[in-house]
PAZAPA-4460 file (N, C-alpha, C; in steps of 0.05 Angstrom, whole numbers, plus 32768, in hexadecimal, padded with zeros to 4 digits):
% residues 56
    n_x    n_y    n_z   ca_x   ca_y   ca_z    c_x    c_y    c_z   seq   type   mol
   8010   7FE8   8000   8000   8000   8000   8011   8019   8000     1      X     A
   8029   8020   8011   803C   8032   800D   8045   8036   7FF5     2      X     A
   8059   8021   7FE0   805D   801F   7FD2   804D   802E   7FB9     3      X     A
   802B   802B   7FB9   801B   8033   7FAB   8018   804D   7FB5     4      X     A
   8015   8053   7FBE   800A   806D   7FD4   8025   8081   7FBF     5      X     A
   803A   807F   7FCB   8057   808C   7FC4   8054   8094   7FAC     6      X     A
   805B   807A   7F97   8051   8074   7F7D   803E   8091   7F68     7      X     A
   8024   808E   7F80   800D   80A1   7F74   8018   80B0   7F68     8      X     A
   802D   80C0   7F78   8038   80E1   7F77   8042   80E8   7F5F     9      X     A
   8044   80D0   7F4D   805D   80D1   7F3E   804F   80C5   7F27    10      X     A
   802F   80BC   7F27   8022   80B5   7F09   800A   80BB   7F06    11      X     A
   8003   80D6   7EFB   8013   80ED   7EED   8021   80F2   7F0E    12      X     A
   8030   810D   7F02   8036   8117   7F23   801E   8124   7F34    13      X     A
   8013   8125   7F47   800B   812D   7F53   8011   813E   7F6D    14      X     A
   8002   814C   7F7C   8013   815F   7F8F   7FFE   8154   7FA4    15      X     A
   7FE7   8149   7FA6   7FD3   8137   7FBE   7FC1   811A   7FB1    16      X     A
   7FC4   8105   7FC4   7FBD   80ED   7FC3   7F97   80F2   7FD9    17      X     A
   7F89   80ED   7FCD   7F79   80E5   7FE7   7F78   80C8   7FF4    18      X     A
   7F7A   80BC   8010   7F79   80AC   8013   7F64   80AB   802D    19      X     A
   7F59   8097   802F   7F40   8094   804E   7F49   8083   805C    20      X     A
   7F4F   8086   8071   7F51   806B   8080   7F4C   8077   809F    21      X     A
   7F38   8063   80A6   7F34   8066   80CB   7F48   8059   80E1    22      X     A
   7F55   8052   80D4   7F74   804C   80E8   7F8C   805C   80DF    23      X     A
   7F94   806E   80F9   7FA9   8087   80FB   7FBE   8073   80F0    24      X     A
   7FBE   8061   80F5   7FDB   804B   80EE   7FE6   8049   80CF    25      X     A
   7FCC   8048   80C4   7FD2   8040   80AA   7FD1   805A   809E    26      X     A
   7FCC   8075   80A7   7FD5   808E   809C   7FED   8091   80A7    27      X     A
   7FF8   8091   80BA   8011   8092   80C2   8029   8084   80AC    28      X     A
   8021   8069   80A4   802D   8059   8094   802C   8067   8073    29      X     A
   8014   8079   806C   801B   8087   804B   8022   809F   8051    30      X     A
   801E   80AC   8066   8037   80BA   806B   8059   80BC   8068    31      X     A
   805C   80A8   8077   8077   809C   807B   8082   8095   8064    32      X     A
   8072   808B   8055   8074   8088   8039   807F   8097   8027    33      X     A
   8074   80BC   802F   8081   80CC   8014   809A   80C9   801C    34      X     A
   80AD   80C4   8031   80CB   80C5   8028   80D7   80B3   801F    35      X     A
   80C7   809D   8013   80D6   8082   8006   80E1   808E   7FE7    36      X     A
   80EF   8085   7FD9   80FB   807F   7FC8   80F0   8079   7FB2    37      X     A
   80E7   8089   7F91   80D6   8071   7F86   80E7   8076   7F6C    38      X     A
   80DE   805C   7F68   80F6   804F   7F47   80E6   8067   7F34    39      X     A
   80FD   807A   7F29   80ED   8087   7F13   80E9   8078   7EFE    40      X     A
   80FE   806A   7EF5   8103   805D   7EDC   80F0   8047   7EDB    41      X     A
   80E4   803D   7EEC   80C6   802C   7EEA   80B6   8035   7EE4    42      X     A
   80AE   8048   7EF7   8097   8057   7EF6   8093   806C   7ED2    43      X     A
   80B2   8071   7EC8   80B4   8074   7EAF   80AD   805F   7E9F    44      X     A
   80B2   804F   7E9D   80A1   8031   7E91   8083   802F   7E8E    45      X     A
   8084   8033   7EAA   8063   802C   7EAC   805A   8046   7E9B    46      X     A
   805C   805A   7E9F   8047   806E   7E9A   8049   805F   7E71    47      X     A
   8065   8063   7E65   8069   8056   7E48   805B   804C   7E3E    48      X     A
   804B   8032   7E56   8044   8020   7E4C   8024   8022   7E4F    49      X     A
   8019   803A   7E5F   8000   8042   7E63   7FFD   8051   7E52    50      X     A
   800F   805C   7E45   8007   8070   7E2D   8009   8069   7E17    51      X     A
   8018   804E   7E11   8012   803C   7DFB   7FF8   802D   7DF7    52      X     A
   7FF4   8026   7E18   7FE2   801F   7E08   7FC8   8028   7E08    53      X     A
   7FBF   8040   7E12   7FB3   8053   7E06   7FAF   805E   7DEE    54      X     A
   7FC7   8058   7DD8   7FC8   8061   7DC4   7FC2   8045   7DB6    55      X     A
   7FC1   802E   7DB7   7FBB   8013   7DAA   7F97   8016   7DA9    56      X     A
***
């Protein structure tokens, strides 16, 4: 869920995610989240390959 959460920011970019959750824990946890690390060069892939095939 972090992983995805992080991710968001970055396909398209975005500057806010909405997320719901009734446990402080698991906001705490996509929080914690924006300072992870994310593979651009994947996330460059993916978008490639969403926009290909959009165009198919």
């Amino acid at each position: 869920m972090q992983a995805a959460f992080r991710t968001a920011f970055h396909l398209p970019s975005a500057a806010a995610v909405a997320a719901g959750t009734d446990n402080p824990g698991h906001l705490a946890e996509l929080v914690q989240s924006l300072g992870a690390d994310v593979n651009t060069t994947a996330v460059s892939q993916y978008l490639r390959a969403l926009h290909g095939h959009r165009q198919s």
